[in-house]
C-alpha positions in Angstrom: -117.7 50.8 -214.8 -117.2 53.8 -212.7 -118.3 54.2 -209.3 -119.8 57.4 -208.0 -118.0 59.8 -206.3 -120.5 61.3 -204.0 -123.5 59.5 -201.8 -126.7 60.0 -203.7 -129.7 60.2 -201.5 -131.4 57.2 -201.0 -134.5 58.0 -202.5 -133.0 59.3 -205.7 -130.1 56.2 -206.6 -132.9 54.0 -207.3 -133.9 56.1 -209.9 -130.1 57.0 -210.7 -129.9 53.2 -211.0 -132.8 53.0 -213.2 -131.5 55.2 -215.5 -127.9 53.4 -215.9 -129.6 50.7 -216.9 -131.3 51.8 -220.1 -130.1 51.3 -223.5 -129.4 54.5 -225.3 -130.0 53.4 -229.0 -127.8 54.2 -232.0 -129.2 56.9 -233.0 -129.6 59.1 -229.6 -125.7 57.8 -229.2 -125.2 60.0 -232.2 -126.5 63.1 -231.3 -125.3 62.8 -227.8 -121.1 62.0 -229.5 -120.8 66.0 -230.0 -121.7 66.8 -226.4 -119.8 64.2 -225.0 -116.5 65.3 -227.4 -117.0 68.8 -226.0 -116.9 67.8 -222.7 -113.7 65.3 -222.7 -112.4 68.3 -224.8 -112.3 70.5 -221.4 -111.2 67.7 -219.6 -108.2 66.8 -221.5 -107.3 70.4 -221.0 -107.8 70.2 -217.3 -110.6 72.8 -217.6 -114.3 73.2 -216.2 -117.2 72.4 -219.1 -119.5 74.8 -219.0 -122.6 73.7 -220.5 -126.2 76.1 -221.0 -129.5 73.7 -222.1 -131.3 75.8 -223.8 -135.3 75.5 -224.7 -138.2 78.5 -225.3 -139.5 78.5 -221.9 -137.2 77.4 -219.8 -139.9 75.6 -217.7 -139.7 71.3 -218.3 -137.0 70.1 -220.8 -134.4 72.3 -220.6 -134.6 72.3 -216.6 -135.0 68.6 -216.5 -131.8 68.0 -218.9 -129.6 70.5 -216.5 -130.7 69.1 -213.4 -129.9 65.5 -214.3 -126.8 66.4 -216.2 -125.3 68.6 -213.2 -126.3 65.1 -211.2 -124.9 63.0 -213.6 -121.4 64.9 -213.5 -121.3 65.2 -209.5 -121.8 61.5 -209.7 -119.0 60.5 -211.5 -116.6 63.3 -210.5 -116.8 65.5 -213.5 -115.9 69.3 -213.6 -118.4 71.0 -215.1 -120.7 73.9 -214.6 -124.9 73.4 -215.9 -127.0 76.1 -216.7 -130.1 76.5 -218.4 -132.5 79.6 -219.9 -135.0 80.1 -222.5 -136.2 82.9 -225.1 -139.3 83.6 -223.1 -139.3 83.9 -219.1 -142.3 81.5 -217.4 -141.5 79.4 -214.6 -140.5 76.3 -213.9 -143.7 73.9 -214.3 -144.6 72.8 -211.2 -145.3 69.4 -213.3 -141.6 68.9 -214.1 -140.6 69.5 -210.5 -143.2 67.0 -209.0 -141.0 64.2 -211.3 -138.4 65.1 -210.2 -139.7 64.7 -206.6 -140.6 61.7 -207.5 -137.4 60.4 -208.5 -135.9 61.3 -205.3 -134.0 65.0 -205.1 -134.6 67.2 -202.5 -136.6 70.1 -203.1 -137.4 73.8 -202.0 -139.1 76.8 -203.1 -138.7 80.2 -202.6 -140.9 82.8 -204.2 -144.1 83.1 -206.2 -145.2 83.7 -210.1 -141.7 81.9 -210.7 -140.1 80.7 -207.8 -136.5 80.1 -207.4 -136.6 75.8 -206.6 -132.8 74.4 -205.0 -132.6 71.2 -205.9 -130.0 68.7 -204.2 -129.0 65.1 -205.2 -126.7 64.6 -202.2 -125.4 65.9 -199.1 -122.4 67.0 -200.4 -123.4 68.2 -203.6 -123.5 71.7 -204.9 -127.1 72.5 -204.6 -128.7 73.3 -207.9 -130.7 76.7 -208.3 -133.5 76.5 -210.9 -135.9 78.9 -212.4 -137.2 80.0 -215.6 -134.5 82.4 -217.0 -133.3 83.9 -220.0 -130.4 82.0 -221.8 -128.1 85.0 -221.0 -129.2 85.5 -217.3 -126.1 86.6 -214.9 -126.7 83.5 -213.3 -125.8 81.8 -216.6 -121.8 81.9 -217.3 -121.7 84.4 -220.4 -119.1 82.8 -222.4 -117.2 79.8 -223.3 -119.7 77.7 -222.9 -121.6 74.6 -224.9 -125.7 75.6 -226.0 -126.9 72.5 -225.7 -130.5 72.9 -227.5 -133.7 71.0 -225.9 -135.9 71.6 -228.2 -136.7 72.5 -231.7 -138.1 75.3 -231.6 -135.6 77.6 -229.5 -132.9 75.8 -232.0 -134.4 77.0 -235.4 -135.5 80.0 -233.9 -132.3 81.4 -232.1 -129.2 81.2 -235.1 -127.1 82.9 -233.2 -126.5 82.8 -229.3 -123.4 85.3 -228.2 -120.7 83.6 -226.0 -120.7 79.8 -227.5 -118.3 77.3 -228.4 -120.4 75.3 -229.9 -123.9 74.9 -230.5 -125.4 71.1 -230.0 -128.8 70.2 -230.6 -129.9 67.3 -228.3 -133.7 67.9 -228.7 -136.5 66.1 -226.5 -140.2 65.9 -226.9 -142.2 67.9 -225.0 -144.3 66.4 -222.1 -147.0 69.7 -222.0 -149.2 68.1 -224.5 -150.0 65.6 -221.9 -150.7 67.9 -219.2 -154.4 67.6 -217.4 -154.5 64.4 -218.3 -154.5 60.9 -217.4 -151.2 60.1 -218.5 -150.0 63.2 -217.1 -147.4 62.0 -214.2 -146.7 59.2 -216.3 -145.6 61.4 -219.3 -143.6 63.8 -217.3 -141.5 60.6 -215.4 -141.1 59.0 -219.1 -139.3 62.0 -220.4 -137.3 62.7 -217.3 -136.0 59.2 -217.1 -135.0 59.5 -221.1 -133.3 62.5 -220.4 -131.6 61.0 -217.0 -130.8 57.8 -218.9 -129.1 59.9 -222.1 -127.1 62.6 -219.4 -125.7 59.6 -217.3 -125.0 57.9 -220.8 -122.9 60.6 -221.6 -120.9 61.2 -218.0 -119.9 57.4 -218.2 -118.1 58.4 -221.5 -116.2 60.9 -220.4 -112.6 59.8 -219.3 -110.4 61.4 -216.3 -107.0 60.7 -215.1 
Protein backbone atom coordinates (compact mmCIF):
# COMPACT_ATOMS: atom_id res chain seq x y z
CA UNK A 1 0.00 0.00 0.00
CA UNK A 2 1.37 3.44 -0.54
CA UNK A 3 1.83 5.87 1.99
CA UNK A 4 1.04 9.52 1.48
CA UNK A 5 3.35 11.89 0.44
CA UNK A 6 2.11 14.98 2.04
CA UNK A 7 0.52 15.66 5.77
CA UNK A 8 -3.20 15.77 5.30
CA UNK A 9 -4.94 18.01 7.81
CA UNK A 10 -6.18 16.40 10.64
CA UNK A 11 -9.65 17.00 10.21
CA UNK A 12 -9.71 15.81 6.68
CA UNK A 13 -7.46 12.16 6.92
CA UNK A 14 -10.25 10.78 8.82
CA UNK A 15 -12.41 11.21 6.03
CA UNK A 16 -9.33 10.45 3.50
CA UNK A 17 -9.23 7.21 5.67
CA UNK A 18 -12.80 6.64 5.31
CA UNK A 19 -12.73 6.68 1.83
CA UNK A 20 -9.64 4.11 1.45
CA UNK A 21 -11.56 1.89 3.02
CA UNK A 22 -14.56 1.40 0.67
CA UNK A 23 -14.97 -1.22 -1.82
CA UNK A 24 -15.24 0.09 -5.30
CA UNK A 25 -17.43 -2.74 -6.93
CA UNK A 26 -16.80 -4.35 -10.30
CA UNK A 27 -18.63 -2.42 -12.14
CA UNK A 28 -17.46 1.33 -10.97
CA UNK A 29 -13.77 -0.47 -11.42
CA UNK A 30 -14.67 -0.60 -15.00
CA UNK A 31 -15.60 2.68 -15.85
CA UNK A 32 -12.88 4.05 -13.66
CA UNK A 33 -9.85 1.45 -15.88
CA UNK A 34 -9.97 4.13 -18.79
CA UNK A 35 -9.10 7.06 -16.46
CA UNK A 36 -6.72 5.24 -14.60
CA UNK A 37 -4.88 3.97 -18.16
CA UNK A 38 -4.79 7.64 -19.14
CA UNK A 39 -3.19 8.65 -16.35
CA UNK A 40 -0.30 5.82 -15.94
CA UNK A 41 -0.12 6.65 -19.64
CA UNK A 42 1.46 10.27 -18.79
CA UNK A 43 3.26 8.78 -16.11
CA UNK A 44 5.17 6.20 -18.00
CA UNK A 45 6.04 9.08 -20.22
CA UNK A 46 7.27 11.12 -17.33
CA UNK A 47 4.59 13.76 -18.13
CA UNK A 48 1.92 15.84 -16.08
CA UNK A 49 -1.95 14.38 -16.57
CA UNK A 50 -4.05 16.93 -17.15
CA UNK A 51 -7.44 16.05 -16.33
CA UNK A 52 -10.87 18.56 -16.90
CA UNK A 53 -14.23 16.96 -14.93
CA UNK A 54 -16.71 18.14 -16.82
CA UNK A 55 -20.67 18.45 -15.79
CA UNK A 56 -23.58 21.25 -16.95
CA UNK A 57 -23.20 23.49 -14.12
CA UNK A 58 -20.21 23.25 -12.84
CA UNK A 59 -21.64 23.70 -9.27
CA UNK A 60 -21.62 19.88 -7.08
CA UNK A 61 -20.35 16.84 -9.07
CA UNK A 62 -17.93 18.02 -11.24
CA UNK A 63 -16.36 20.33 -8.36
CA UNK A 64 -16.55 17.53 -5.92
CA UNK A 65 -14.75 14.93 -8.34
CA UNK A 66 -11.80 17.65 -9.03
CA UNK A 67 -11.35 18.57 -5.64
CA UNK A 68 -10.99 15.02 -4.24
CA UNK A 69 -9.04 13.83 -7.24
CA UNK A 70 -6.43 16.80 -7.12
CA UNK A 71 -6.39 15.49 -3.24
CA UNK A 72 -6.13 12.19 -4.07
CA UNK A 73 -2.98 12.79 -6.47
CA UNK A 74 -1.12 15.20 -3.87
CA UNK A 75 -1.59 12.33 -1.50
CA UNK A 76 0.16 9.73 -3.23
CA UNK A 77 2.68 11.91 -5.12
CA UNK A 78 1.15 11.99 -8.48
CA UNK A 79 1.78 14.69 -11.29
CA UNK A 80 -1.13 15.79 -12.43
CA UNK A 81 -3.06 18.99 -13.04
CA UNK A 82 -7.34 18.96 -12.09
CA UNK A 83 -9.64 21.23 -13.61
CA UNK A 84 -13.22 21.44 -13.87
CA UNK A 85 -16.12 23.59 -16.02
CA UNK A 86 -19.53 23.16 -17.20
CA UNK A 87 -21.80 24.26 -20.31
CA UNK A 88 -23.70 26.80 -18.17
CA UNK A 89 -21.85 29.21 -15.62
CA UNK A 90 -23.71 29.09 -11.88
CA UNK A 91 -21.70 28.81 -8.86
CA UNK A 92 -20.51 26.50 -6.86
CA UNK A 93 -23.48 25.23 -4.49
CA UNK A 94 -22.80 26.37 -1.28
CA UNK A 95 -24.36 22.68 -0.40
CA UNK A 96 -21.38 20.97 -2.00
CA UNK A 97 -18.92 23.16 -0.28
CA UNK A 98 -20.50 22.69 3.29
CA UNK A 99 -19.54 18.65 2.63
CA UNK A 100 -16.69 19.29 1.86
CA UNK A 101 -16.18 21.33 5.12
CA UNK A 102 -17.40 18.68 6.68
CA UNK A 103 -14.93 16.35 5.65
CA UNK A 104 -12.12 18.37 6.77
CA UNK A 105 -10.49 20.86 3.87
CA UNK A 106 -9.86 24.21 4.53
CA UNK A 107 -11.95 26.72 3.02
CA UNK A 108 -12.30 30.46 1.86
CA UNK A 109 -14.42 32.58 -0.20
CA UNK A 110 -13.86 35.45 -2.09
CA UNK A 111 -16.60 37.16 -4.06
CA UNK A 112 -20.30 37.13 -4.47
CA UNK A 113 -23.06 35.74 -7.12
CA UNK A 114 -20.14 33.07 -7.69
CA UNK A 115 -17.40 33.27 -5.48
CA UNK A 116 -14.05 32.04 -6.15
CA UNK A 117 -13.66 29.19 -2.86
CA UNK A 118 -9.56 28.03 -2.30
CA UNK A 119 -9.69 24.89 -1.05
CA UNK A 120 -6.58 23.22 0.73
CA UNK A 121 -6.03 19.56 1.89
CA UNK A 122 -2.60 20.26 3.50
CA UNK A 123 -0.09 22.64 4.39
CA UNK A 124 2.00 21.99 1.72
CA UNK A 125 -0.39 21.45 -0.92
CA UNK A 126 -1.17 23.47 -3.96
CA UNK A 127 -4.22 25.23 -2.99
CA UNK A 128 -7.17 24.43 -5.19
CA UNK A 129 -9.20 27.38 -6.76
CA UNK A 130 -12.86 26.52 -7.51
CA UNK A 131 -15.74 28.18 -9.04
CA UNK A 132 -18.36 27.54 -11.56
CA UNK A 133 -16.59 27.98 -15.00
CA UNK A 134 -16.98 27.18 -18.44
CA UNK A 135 -15.15 23.83 -19.56
CA UNK A 136 -12.77 26.04 -21.77
CA UNK A 137 -12.07 28.84 -19.09
CA UNK A 138 -8.28 30.25 -19.21
CA UNK A 139 -8.04 28.86 -15.99
CA UNK A 140 -8.67 25.45 -17.52
CA UNK A 141 -5.39 24.05 -19.49
CA UNK A 142 -6.80 24.23 -23.28
CA UNK A 143 -5.35 21.16 -24.60
CA UNK A 144 -3.94 17.82 -24.08
CA UNK A 145 -6.04 17.04 -21.56
CA UNK A 146 -8.57 13.99 -20.35
CA UNK A 147 -12.69 15.29 -20.24
CA UNK A 148 -13.58 13.33 -17.62
CA UNK A 149 -17.59 13.53 -17.79
CA UNK A 150 -19.63 13.80 -14.34
CA UNK A 151 -22.74 13.61 -15.54
CA UNK A 152 -25.01 12.56 -18.19
CA UNK A 153 -26.31 15.16 -19.34
CA UNK A 154 -23.18 17.47 -20.24
CA UNK A 155 -21.83 13.90 -21.90
CA UNK A 156 -24.75 13.42 -24.41
CA UNK A 157 -25.10 16.89 -24.87
CA UNK A 158 -21.44 18.07 -25.63
CA UNK A 159 -20.01 15.44 -28.72
CA UNK A 160 -17.32 17.28 -29.26
CA UNK A 161 -15.04 19.26 -26.66
CA UNK A 162 -11.86 21.00 -28.63
CA UNK A 163 -8.40 20.22 -27.01
CA UNK A 164 -9.05 16.38 -25.70
CA UNK A 165 -7.21 13.25 -25.60
CA UNK A 166 -9.70 11.42 -24.67
CA UNK A 167 -13.09 11.67 -23.52
CA UNK A 168 -14.11 9.38 -20.26
CA UNK A 169 -17.47 9.25 -18.95
CA UNK A 170 -17.31 8.57 -15.18
CA UNK A 171 -20.89 9.87 -14.39
CA UNK A 172 -22.41 10.34 -10.71
CA UNK A 173 -25.88 10.98 -9.49
CA UNK A 174 -26.79 14.17 -8.76
CA UNK A 175 -27.33 15.22 -4.99
CA UNK A 176 -29.79 18.55 -6.05
CA UNK A 177 -32.83 16.49 -5.98
CA UNK A 178 -32.31 16.19 -2.31
CA UNK A 179 -31.80 19.68 -1.63
CA UNK A 180 -34.22 21.44 1.20
CA UNK A 181 -34.70 18.47 2.58
CA UNK A 182 -34.19 16.20 5.42
CA UNK A 183 -31.77 14.13 3.94
CA UNK A 184 -30.15 16.98 2.53
CA UNK A 185 -26.44 16.97 4.36
CA UNK A 186 -26.70 13.44 4.32
CA UNK A 187 -27.08 13.17 0.54
CA UNK A 188 -24.54 15.64 -0.31
CA UNK A 189 -21.73 13.66 2.22
CA UNK A 190 -23.00 10.24 0.51
CA UNK A 191 -22.00 11.33 -2.97
CA UNK A 192 -18.85 13.10 -1.95
CA UNK A 193 -17.54 10.12 -0.05
CA UNK A 194 -18.50 7.85 -3.42
CA UNK A 195 -16.65 10.09 -5.42
CA UNK A 196 -13.60 10.44 -2.70
CA UNK A 197 -13.69 6.62 -2.35
CA UNK A 198 -13.63 6.02 -6.54
CA UNK A 199 -10.66 9.17 -7.04
CA UNK A 200 -8.48 7.58 -4.26
CA UNK A 201 -9.36 4.09 -5.89
CA UNK A 202 -7.85 5.23 -8.85
CA UNK A 203 -4.49 7.19 -7.53
CA UNK A 204 -3.66 3.85 -5.57
CA UNK A 205 -3.50 2.24 -9.19
CA UNK A 206 -1.39 4.40 -10.64
CA UNK A 207 2.38 3.17 -10.57
CA UNK A 208 5.67 5.52 -10.27
CA UNK A 209 9.21 4.75 -10.26
Amino acid sequence: MKSSKRHIWPELQATVDYAREQEVGEDRRDILHPLIDYIQARVDQGKTAHLNFICTHNSRRSQLAQIWAQTAAGYFGIPVRCYSGGVEVTAFNERAVASLKRSGFRIRAEGVGNPVYTVTFSEDGQPIRAFSKLYDNPENTASGFAAVMTCSDADENCPFIPGTEMRIPVRYEDPKEFDGTSEEAFRYDQRSRQIASEMFFVFSQIKTT
